[in-house]
N, C-alpha and C positions, 0 to 999 in steps of 0.2 A: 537330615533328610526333610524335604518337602511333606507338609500334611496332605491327607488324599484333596482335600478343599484346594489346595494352592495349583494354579494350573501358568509355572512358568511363559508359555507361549501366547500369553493374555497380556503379559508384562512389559512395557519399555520403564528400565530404570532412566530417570532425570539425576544425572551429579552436579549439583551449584558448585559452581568452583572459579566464579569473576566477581566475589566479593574485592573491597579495595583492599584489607586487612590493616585496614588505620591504628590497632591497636598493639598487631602484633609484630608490625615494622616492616614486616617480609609476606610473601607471598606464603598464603597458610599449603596450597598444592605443593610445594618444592620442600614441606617440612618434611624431614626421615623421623624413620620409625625407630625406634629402638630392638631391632629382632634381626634374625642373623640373616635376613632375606633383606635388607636394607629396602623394604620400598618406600616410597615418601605418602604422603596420606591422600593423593591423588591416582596413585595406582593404588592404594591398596581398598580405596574406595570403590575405584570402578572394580576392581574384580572381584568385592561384595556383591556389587550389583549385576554384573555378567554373572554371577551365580543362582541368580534367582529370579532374572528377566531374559526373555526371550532378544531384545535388545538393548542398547544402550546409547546415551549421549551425553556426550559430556557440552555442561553451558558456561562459557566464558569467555575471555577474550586470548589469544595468541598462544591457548594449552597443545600439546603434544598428547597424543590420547589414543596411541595404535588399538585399532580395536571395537573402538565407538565412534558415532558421531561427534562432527566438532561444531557447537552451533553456537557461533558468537554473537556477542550482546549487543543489538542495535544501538543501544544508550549503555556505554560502561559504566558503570558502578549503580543504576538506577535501582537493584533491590532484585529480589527472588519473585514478586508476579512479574515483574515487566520481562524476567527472563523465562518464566513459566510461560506466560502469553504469547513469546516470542517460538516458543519451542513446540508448544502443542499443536500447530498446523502441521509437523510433521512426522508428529506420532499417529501412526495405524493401528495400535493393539486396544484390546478392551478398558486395558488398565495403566497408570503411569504411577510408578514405586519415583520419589522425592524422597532425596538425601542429600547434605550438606556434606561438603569435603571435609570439614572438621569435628567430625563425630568418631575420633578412631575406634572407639571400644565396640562399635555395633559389631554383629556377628548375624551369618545367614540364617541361623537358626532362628534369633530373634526377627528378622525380617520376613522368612518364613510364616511364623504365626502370625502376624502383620497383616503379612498380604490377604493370608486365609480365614483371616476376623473380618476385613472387608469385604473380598469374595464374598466369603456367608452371609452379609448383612446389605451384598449392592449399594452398598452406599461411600460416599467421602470417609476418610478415617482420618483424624488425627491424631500425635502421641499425647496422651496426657498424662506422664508419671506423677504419682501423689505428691501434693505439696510443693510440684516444680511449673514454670510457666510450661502452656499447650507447645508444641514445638515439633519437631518433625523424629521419628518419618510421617512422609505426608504420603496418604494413598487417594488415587481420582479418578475416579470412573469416566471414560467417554462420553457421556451423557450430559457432565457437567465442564466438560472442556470450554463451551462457546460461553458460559457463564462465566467463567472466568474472563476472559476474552474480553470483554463486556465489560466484568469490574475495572480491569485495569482502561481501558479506552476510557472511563466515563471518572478517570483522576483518582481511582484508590491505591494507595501507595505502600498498602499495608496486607502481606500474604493472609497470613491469618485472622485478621480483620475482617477480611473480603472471604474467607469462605466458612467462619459461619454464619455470614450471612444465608450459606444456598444451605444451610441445613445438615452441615459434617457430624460424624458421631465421634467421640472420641472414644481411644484406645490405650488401657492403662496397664500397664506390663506391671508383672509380679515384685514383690518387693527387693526378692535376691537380685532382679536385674536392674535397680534403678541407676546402679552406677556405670553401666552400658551407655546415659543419655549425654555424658558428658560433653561440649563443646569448647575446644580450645581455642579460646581467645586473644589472648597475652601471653607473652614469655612467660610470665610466672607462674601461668597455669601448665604451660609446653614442660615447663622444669619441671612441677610435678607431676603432672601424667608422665611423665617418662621415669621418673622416680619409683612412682608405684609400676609402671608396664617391666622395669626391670625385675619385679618382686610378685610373680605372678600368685605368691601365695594371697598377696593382701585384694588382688585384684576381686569384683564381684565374680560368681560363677552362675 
């Protein structure tokens, strides 16, 4: 359940999902889940985010995305602002929820409190779990959209780079969820996460 603070209708979730996946061979979207609902981490990401934004888009190049917007990337493989930058002229909501296709273990719940630690504090959020690099989700107020806009026009090539320069706060989730932030990179990481997703006793809760 949504905290009273989280006001869906405020929301467009952004899904990155036109990385090149140099490292994991294959298109990290078309990866399956290991769950009896077989969806790959491209559906099961955007219906994260249809769960807790009022819309959605998914950013990348040549995806299938019934449901969201399809808003492909001027420059393929140029990095996550130049497709942030590319995508916020047509977002209308207060707010834009940023998530990466390859975060399987997030949960609404956690995205929930998210949102509504931003909400309450008006301002940028980013994730900072103790001890791990700053990393997404990335929450952005309307107010700082043309700022970004800006960063990327004037050569910064670097997401998180570029927005604490405007001033983000960061957001550091409890210590039973830090294994929630994981990002699958490599087969070798896909083998184990699916390893432990079978074994949901070992999984964080």
């Amino acid at each position: 359940m949504a905290t009273a603070h989280h006001l869906p209708e405020s929301w467009t979730g952004l899904l990155l999902a036109g990385g090149a996946s140099t490292r994991m061979g294959e298109s990290k979207s078309n990866l399956l889940r290991p769950d009896t609902q077989g969806l790959t981490f491209l559906e099961h990401s955007q219906a994260l985010l249809q769960s807790c934004c009022h819309e959605t888009m998914v950013l990348g190049q040549a995806l299938y995305a019934p449901g969201s917007a399809h808003i492909a990337d001027t420059v393929p493989f140029a990095g996550p602002l130049k497709a942030l930058a590319d995508a916020l002229p047509k977002v209308h909501t207060k707010w834009v929820l940023l998530i990466p296709v390859d975060m399987p273990d997030l949960t609404s719940d956690l995205l929930h409190k998210f949102q509504a630690s931003a909400e309450k504090n008006g301002n940028g959020c980013f994730t900072a779990p103790k001890g791990q690099p700053n990393g997404f989700p990335l929450a952005i107020p309307n107010h700082a959209f043309q700022a970004i806009r800006e960063l990327q026009v004037k050569g910064e090539t670097s997401l998180f780079r570029g927005i604490k320069t405007l001033g983000f706060a960061s957001w550091t989730p409890s210590g039973s969820q830090l294994g929630l932030f994981m990002n699958i990179n490599s087969p070798e990481q896909l083998r184990a996460w699916r390893s432990g997703a079978e074994s949901p006793s070992q999984k964080a809760q």
